[in-house]
N, C-alpha and C positions, 0 to 999 in steps of 0.2 A: 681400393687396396686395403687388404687387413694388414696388421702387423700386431703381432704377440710380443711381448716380454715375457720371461721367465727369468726370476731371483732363486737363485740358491744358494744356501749359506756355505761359508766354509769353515772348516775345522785342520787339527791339525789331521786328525786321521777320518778324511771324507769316509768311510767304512760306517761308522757310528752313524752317520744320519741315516742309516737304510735300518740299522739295529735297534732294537730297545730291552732294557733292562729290566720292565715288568714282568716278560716273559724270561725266564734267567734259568742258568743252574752253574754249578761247578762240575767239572767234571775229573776223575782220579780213575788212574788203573788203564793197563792196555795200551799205553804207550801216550794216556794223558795224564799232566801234572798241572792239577790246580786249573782248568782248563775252564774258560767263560763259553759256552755254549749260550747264546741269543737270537731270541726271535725276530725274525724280520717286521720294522715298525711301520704295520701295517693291522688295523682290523682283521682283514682278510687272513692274515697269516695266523691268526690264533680265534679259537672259538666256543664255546662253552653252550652243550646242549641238555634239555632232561629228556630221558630216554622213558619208556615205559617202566613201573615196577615199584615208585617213582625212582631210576639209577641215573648215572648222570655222567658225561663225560666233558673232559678240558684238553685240545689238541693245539699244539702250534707248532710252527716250521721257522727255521734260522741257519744261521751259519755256525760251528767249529771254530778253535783257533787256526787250523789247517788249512791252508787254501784249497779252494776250490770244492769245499766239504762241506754238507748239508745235513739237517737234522730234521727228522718229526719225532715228538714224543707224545702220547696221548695215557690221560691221567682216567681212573677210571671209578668211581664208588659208586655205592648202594642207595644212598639217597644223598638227597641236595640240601639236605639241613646242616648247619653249622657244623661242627664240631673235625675232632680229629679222628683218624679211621687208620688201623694198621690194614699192608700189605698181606692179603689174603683172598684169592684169588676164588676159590671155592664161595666166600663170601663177594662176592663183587667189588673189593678193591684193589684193584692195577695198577700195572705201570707200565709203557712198553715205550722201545726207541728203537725208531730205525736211522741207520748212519748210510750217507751214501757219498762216494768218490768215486769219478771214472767210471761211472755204468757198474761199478761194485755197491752191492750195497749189504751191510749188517746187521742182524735182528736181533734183539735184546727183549728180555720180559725179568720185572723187576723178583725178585727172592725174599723181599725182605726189607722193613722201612714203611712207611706212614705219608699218608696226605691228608690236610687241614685246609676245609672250607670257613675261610675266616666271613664270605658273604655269600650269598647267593640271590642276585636281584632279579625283576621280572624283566622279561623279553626285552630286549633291547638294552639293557641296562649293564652292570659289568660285574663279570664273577671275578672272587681272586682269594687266593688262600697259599698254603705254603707245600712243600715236600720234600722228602729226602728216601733215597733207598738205595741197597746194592741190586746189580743185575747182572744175569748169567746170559751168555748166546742162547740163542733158541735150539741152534745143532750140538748144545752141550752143555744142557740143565743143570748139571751136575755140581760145578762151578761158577761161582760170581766172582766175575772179573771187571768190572764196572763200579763207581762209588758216587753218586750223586748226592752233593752237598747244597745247602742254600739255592734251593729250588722256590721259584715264586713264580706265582701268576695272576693274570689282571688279563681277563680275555670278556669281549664282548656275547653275552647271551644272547643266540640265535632264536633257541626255541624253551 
């Protein structure tokens, strides 16, 4: 006969332990105020690749304050060396977010704003730096209706 245990802690808001705060932003505008946007605390849900060029990206998935609402954002620069990098896309530095509820889902590309590789370590080790931008829909460039604040990250390096 096998027989398993399994311990799980508890909190007052069981939500948090699926969450973590590495992967973070604020979010303002569009019908959010002050809004913690978090990634799910999980390796797998956040990743940090260097692409050819040497350019470089950092992706991760979480939850909204809104039930039932889910997020990717993926961070995007030109190389994988320290520093700060403004939003400019011509140049290889991005931002994009998709939101999804209900088999709806909304696309976002940033306008404007900065990302900060405070490390970047070899494969397998942990990238993390900081960001901040506004972003407009993708069906209406025109306008940024989106404001992300105190964005950070600490994602494991794939490749």
């Amino acid at each position: 006969m096998l027989s398993i245990a399994v311990l799980v802690g508890c909190s007052e808001n069981p939500v948090n332990i699926l969450i973590s705060d590495k992967n973070s932003f604020t979010m303002n505008g569009s019908g959010y105020t002050e809004a913690k946007f978090a990634a799910f605390n999980l390796d797998t849900a956040s990743n940090a690749r260097e692409l050819s060029g040497p350019s470089a990206f950092v992706v991760f998935s979480g939850t909204t304050t809104k039930l039932g609402e889910v997020f990717t954002l993926t961070l995007t620069t030109k190389t994988t060396s320290t520093g700060s990098y403004q939003i400019n896309g011509l140049e290889g530095t991005t931002a994009a977010l998709a939101i999804s509820k209900g088999g709806t889902i909304s696309t976002y590309f940033a306008t404007s704003g900065s990302i900060t590789i405070d490390t970047w370590a070899s494969v397998n080790g942990r990238v993390t730096g900081r960001f901040d931008c506004s972003l407009a829909l993708t069906s209406d460039p025109t306008i940024s209706v989106l404001q992300i604040t105190a964005g950070k990250f600490d994602a494991k390096r794939s490749e």
